[in-house]
ZAROPA-957462 format. One record per residue (C-alpha): residue number from 1; residue in one letter; z, x, y. Coordinates in pm, 1 decimal. Example, Ala and Ser with C-alpha at 12.3 -4.5 7.8 and 13.67 -1.06 7.14 Angstrom:
+-----+--------+----------+----------+----------+
! num ! residu !       zz !       xx !       yy !
+-----+--------+----------+----------+----------+
!   1 !      A !    780.0 !   1230.0 !   -450.0 !
!   2 !      S !    714.0 !   1367.0 !   -106.0 !
+-----+--------+----------+----------+----------+
//
This chain:
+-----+--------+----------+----------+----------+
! num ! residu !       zz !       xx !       yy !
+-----+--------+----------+----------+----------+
!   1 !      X !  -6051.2 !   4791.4 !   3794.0 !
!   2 !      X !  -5759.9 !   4695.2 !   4000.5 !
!   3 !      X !  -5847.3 !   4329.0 !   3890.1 !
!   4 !      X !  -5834.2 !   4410.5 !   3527.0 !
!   5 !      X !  -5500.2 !   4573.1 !   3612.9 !
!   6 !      X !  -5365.5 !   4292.9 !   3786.5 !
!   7 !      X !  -5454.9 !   4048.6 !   3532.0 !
!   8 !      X !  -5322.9 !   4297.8 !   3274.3 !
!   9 !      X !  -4977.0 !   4274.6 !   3472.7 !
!  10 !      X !  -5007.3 !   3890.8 !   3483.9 !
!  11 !      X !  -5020.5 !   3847.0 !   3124.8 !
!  12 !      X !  -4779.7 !   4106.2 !   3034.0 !
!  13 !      X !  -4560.3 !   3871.6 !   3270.8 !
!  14 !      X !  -4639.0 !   3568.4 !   3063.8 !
!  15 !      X !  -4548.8 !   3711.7 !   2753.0 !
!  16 !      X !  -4242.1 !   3882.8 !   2876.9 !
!  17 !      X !  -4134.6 !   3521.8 !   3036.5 !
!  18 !      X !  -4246.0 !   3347.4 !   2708.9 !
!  19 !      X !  -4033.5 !   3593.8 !   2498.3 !
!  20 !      X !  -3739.9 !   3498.0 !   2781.6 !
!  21 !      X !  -3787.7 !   3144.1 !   2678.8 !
!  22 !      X !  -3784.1 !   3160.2 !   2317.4 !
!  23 !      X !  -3499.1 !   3382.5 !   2296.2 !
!  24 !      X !  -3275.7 !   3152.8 !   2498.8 !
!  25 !      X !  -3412.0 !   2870.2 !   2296.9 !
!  26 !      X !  -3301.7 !   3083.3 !   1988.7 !
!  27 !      X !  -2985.5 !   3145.4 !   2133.9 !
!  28 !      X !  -2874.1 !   2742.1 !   2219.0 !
!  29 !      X !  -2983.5 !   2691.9 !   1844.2 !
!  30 !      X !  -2783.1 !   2966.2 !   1733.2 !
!  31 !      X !  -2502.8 !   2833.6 !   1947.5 !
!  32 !      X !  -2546.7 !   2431.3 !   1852.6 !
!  33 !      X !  -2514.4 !   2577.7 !   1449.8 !
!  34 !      X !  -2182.8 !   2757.8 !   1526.2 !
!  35 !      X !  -2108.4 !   2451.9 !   1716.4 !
!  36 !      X !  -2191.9 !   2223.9 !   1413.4 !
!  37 !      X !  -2071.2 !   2499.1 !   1119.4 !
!  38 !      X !  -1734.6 !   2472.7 !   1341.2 !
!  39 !      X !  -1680.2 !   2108.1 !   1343.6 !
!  40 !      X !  -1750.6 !   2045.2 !    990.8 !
!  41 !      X !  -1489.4 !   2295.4 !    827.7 !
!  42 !      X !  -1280.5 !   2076.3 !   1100.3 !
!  43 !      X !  -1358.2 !   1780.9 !    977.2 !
!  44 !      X !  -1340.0 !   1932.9 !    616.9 !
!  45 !      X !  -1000.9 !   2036.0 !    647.2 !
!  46 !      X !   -873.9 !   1689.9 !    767.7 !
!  47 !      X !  -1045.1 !   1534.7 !    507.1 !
!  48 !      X !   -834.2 !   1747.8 !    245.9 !
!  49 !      X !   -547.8 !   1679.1 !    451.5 !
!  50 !      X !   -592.2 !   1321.9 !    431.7 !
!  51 !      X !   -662.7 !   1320.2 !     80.3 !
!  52 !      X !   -342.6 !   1496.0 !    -18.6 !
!  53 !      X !   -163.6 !   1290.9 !    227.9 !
!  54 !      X !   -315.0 !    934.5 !     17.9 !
!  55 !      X !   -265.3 !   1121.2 !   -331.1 !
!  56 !      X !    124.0 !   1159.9 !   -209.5 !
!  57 !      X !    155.8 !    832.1 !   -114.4 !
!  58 !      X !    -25.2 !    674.6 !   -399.8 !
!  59 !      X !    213.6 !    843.1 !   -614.6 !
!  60 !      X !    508.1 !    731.2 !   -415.3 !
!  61 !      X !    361.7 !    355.0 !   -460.5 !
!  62 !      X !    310.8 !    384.0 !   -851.8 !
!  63 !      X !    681.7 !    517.9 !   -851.1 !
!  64 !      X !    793.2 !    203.4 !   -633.2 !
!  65 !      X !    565.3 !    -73.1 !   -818.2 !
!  66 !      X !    730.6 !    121.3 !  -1160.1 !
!  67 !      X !   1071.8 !     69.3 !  -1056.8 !
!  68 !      X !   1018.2 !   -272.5 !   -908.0 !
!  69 !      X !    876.1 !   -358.0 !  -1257.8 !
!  70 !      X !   1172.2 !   -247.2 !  -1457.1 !
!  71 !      X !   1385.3 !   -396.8 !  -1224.8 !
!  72 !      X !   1203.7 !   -723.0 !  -1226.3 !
!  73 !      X !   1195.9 !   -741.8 !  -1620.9 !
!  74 !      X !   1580.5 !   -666.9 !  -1600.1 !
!  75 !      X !   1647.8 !   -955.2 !  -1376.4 !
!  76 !      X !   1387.5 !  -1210.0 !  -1572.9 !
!  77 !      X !   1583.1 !  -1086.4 !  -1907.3 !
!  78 !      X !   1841.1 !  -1373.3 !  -1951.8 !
!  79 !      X !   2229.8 !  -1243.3 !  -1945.8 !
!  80 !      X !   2448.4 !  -1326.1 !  -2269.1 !
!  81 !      X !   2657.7 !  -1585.7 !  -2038.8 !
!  82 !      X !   2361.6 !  -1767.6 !  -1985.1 !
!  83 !      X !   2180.8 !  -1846.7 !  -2288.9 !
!  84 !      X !   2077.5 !  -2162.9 !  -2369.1 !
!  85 !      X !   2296.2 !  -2204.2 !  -2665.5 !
!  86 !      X !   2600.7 !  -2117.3 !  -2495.4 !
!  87 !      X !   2495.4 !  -2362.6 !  -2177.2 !
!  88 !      X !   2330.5 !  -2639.7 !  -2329.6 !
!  89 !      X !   2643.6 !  -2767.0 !  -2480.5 !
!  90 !      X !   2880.9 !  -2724.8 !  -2172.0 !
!  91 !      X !   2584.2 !  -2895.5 !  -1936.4 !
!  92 !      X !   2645.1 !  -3179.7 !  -2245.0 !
!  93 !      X !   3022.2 !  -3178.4 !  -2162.5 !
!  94 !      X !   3036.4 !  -3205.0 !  -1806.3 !
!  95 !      X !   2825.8 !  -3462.2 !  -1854.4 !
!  96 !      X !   3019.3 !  -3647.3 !  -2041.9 !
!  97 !      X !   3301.9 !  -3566.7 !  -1864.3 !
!  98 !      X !   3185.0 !  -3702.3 !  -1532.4 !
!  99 !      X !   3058.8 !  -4017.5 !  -1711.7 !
! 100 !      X !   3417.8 !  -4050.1 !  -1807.2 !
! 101 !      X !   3541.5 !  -4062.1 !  -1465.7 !
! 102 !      X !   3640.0 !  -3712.8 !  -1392.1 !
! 103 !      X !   3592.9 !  -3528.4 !  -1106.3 !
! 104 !      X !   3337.6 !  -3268.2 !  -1060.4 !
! 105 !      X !   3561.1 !  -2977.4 !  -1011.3 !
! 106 !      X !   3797.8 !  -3088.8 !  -1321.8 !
! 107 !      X !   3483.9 !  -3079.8 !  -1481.9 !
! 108 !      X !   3345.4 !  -2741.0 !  -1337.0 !
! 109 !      X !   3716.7 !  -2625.3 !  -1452.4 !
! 110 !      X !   3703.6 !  -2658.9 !  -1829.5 !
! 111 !      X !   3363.8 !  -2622.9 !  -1922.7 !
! 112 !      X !   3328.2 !  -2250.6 !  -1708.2 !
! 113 !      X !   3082.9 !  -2423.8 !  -1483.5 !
! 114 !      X !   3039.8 !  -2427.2 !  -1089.5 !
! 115 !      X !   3171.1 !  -2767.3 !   -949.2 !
! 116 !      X !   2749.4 !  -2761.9 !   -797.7 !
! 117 !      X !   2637.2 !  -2702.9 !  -1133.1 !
! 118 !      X !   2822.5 !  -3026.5 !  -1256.3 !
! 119 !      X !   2758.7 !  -3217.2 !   -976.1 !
! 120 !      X !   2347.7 !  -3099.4 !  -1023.2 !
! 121 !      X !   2350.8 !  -3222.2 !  -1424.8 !
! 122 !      X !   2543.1 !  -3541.4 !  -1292.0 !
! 123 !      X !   2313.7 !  -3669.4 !  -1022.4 !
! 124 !      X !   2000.7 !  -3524.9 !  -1224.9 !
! 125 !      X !   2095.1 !  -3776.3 !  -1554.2 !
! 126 !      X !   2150.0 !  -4077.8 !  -1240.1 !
! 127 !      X !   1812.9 !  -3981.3 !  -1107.3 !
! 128 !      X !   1661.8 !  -4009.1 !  -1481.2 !
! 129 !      X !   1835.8 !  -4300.0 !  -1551.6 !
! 130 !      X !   1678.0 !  -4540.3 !  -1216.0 !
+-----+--------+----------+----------+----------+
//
């Protein structure tokens, strides 16, 4: 009888040892979730972060590419002053001007032009000519 009671005592010591184990195994699972469930609302919230951060400055970029845009069509938009109707014909009389021996600034002086504009037309109709 004392046999049967000692293995009795064993195996209750088995089973309290393998309840031990799987309890602590339960726990470190329990623990690696919380772990896990932890790090992903992290990661969760900087990804929201982030993505209002990129939405801000997307919008800041369409607002910058917008006003480049008008401000580029503004500057390709020819001014009044120089249209080709009003320029073509004072290009045509510093030309002839020069070709008649005056100087590039006398030139630049009555037709409203830059003395380096006249000179320009001047050595561009040489450079045509040779």
């Amino acid at each position: 009888m004392s046999e049967v009671m000692l293995l009795l005592q064993a195996m209750l010591l088995i089973a309290g040892w393998l309840l031990f184990v799987k309890a602590q195994t339960e726990l470190r699972a329990q623990a690696a979730r919380q772990s896990l469930t932890g790090e992903t609302e992290e990661l969760r919230r900087s990804a929201e972060s982030l993505l209002v951060r990129v939405a801000a400055e997307a919008e800041r970029l369409d607002a910058k590419i917008n006003a480049l845009r008008r401000a580029t069509d503004e500057t390709l938009t020819p001014a009044s002053r120089y249209s080709e109707e009003e320029t073509l014909p004072k290009y045509e009389r510093a030309l002839a001007m020069t070709g008649e021996g005056m100087t590039s600034l006398d030139a630049a002086k009555q037709t409203g032009l830059t003395p380096g504009e006249v000179e320009l037309i001047a050595r561009l109709k040489k450079h045509r000519r040779s």
